[in-house]
ROKOL-478083 format. One record per residue (C-alpha): residue in three letters; z negated, y negated, x; residue number from 1. Coordinates in steps of 0.001 Angstrom, whole numbers, plus 500000, padded with zeros to 6 digits. Last residue first. Layout:
BEGIN
R type      w      v      u seq
R  ALA      Z      Y      X NUM
...
END
This chain:
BEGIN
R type      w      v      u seq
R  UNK 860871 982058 939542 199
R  UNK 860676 984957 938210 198
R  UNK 856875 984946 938014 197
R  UNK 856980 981830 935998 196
R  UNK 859353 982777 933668 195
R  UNK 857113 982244 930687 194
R  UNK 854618 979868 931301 193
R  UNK 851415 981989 932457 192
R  UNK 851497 980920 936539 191
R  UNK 852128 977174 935233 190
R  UNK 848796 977380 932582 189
R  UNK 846993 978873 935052 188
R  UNK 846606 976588 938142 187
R  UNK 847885 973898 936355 186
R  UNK 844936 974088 933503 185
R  UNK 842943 974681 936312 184
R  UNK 843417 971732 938219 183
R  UNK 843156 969810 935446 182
R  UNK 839801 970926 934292 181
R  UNK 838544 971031 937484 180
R  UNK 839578 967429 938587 179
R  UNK 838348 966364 934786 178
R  UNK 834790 967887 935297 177
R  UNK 834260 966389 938524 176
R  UNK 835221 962786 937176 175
R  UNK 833200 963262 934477 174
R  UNK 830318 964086 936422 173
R  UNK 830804 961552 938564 172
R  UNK 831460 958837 935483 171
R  UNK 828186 959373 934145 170
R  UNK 826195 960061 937559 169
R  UNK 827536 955902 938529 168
R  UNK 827072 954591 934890 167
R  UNK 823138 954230 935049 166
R  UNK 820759 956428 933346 165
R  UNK 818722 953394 932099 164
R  UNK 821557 952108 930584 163
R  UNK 823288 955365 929440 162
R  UNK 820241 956239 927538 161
R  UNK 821048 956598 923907 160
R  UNK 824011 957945 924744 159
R  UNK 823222 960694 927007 158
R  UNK 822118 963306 924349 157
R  UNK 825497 962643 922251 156
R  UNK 827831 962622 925768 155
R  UNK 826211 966701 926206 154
R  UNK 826680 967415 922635 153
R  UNK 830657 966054 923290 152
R  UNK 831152 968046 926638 151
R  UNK 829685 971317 924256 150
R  UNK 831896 970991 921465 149
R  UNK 834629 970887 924045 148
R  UNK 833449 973683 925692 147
R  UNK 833482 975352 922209 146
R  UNK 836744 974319 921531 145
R  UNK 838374 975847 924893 144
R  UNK 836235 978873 924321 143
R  UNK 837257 979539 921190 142
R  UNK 840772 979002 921758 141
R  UNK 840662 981390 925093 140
R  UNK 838804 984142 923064 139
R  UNK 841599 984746 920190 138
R  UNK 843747 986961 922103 137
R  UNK 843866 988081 925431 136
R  UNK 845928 987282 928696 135
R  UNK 848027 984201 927093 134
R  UNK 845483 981691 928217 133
R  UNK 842464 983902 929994 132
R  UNK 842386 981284 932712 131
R  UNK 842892 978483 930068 130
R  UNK 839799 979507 928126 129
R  UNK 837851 980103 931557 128
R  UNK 838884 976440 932849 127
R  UNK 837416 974855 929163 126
R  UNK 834075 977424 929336 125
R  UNK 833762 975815 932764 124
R  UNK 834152 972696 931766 123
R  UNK 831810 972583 928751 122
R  UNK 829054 974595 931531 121
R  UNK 829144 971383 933590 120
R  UNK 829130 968764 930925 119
R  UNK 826543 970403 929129 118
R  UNK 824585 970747 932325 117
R  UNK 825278 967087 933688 116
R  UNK 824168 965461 929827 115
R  UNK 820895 967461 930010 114
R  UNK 820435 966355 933454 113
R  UNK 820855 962603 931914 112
R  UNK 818883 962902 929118 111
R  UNK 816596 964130 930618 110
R  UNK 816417 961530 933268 109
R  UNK 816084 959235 930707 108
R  UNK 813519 960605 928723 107
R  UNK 811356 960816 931373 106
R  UNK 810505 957977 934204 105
R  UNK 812747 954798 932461 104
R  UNK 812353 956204 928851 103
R  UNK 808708 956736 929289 102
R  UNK 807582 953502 931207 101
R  UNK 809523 951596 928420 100
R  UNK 807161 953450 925390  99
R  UNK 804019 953035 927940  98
R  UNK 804631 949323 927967  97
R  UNK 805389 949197 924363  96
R  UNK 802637 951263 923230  95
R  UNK 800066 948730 925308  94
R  UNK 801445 945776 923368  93
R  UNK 801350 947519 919977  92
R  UNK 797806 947952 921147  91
R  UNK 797005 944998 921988  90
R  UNK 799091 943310 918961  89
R  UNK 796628 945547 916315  88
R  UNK 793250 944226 917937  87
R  UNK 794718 941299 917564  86
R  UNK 795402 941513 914116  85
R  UNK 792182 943515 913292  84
R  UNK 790182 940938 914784  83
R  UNK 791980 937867 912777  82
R  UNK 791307 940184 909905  81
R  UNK 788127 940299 910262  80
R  UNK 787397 936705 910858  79
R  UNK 789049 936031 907428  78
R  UNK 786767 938563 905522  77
R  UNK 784066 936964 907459  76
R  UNK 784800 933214 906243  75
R  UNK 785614 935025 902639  74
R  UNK 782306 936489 902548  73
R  UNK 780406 932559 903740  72
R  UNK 782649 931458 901433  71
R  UNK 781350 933406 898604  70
R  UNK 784272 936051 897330  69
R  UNK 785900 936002 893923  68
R  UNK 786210 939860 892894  67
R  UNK 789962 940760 892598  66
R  UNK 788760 944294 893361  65
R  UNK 791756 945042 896294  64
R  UNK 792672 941818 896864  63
R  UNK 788713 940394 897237  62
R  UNK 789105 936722 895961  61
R  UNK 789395 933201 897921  60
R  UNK 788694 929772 896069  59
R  UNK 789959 926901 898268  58
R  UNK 792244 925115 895214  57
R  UNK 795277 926272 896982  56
R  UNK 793928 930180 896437  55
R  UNK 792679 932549 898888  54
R  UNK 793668 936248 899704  53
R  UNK 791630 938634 900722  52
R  UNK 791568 942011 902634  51
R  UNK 788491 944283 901743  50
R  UNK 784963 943745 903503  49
R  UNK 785299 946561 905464  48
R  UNK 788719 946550 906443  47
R  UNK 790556 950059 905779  46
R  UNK 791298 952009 908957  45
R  UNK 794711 952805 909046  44
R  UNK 795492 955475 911940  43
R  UNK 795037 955089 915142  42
R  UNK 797551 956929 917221  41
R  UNK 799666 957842 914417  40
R  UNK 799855 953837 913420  39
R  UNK 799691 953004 917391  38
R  UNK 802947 955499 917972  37
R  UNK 802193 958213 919819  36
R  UNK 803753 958239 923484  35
R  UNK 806695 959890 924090  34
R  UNK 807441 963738 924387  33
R  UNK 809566 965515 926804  32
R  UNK 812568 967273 925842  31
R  UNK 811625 971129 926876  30
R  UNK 814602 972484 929052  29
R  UNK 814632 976761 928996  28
R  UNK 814491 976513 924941  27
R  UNK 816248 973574 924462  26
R  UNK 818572 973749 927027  25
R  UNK 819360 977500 925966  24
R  UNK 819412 976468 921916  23
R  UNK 822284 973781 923050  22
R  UNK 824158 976047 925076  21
R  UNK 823968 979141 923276  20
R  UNK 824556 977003 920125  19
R  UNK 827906 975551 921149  18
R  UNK 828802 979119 922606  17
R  UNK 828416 980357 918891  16
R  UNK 830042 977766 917229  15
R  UNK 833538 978508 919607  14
R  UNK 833512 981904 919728  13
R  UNK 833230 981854 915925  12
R  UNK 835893 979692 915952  11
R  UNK 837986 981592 917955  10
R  UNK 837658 984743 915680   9
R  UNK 838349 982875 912281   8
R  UNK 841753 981299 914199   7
R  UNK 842341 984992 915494   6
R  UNK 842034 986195 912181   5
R  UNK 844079 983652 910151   4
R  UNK 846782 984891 912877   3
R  UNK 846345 987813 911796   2
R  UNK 846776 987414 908130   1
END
């Protein structure tokens, strides 16, 4: 029953942390927010004249009444829509270019200084579970897990990105986190092992 209790105990450590960290980056970190989409931008206008669609024999009819057009009405029905349509690739065209412009310049780097912060605060919740290792009970598992937790939200938000973010801050900050990590788990673990002191 107690150990049941310390398992219970460490996972709540171990949730809760998760969801400091992520609600704190949220809260202190806004994400920043791309451009509208043209649709949201824009909206659907309806044509005026009603789209249309023509038959092999030539004869061309109003889609939305099914009323046969005049060719003159079908000849500006047509014209509309050729309008609309390139009216519709500008702007898809100028969303692009902002939407690339925003992951390069915002999201990215977001994503990557949210990805150093998790990773940063994961290990030190990781090196503070194994320095209380054996000291108290219930708080070092928690911990441990909910650093985990916390590396692993902090790879999620960088994944998206990790070509415009660039592989060289990704495997620094790894490569940090593991030397500390390591070290620690020495450090401590070895000075905790039974008989250590002795010899």
């Amino acid at each position: 029953m107690q150990n049941a209790f310390r398992f219970g105990y460490s996972l709540a450590v171990a949730i809760l942390f998760v969801l400091f960290v992520i609600l704190g980056i949220r809260t202190f970190y806004d994400e920043p927010e791309g451009p509208e989409h043209p649709e949201e931008r824009f909206g659907f206008e309806p044509f005026p004249a009603g789209p249309i669609f023509c038959e092999p024999d030539g004869r061309c009819f109003n889609d939305r009444t099914g009323e046969e057009l005049t060719e003159e009405e079908a000849r500006q029905a047509r014209q509309e829509q050729i309008e609309r349509e390139e009216e519709s690739q500008r702007e898809f065209e100028e969303f692009e270019k902002e939407r690339q412009a925003f992951i390069s310049d915002e999201r990215a780097p977001y994503h990557r200084n949210v990805f150093i912060v998790a990773q940063l605060l994961g290990v030190a919740a990781i090196a503070v579970g194994l320095y209380l290792f054996r000291r108290v009970e219930g708080i070092p598992l928690g911990l441990l897990l909910g650093g985990l937790g916390v590396v692993i939200f902090g790879w999620a938000q960088a994944v998206e990105d990790f070509g415009e973010i660039g592989m060289a801050p990704l495997f620094v900050t790894v490569t940090i986190g593991l030397a500390i990590v390591l070290a620690a788990g020495y450090q401590f673990l070895r000075l905790a092992a039974p008989g250590a002191k002795d010899g």
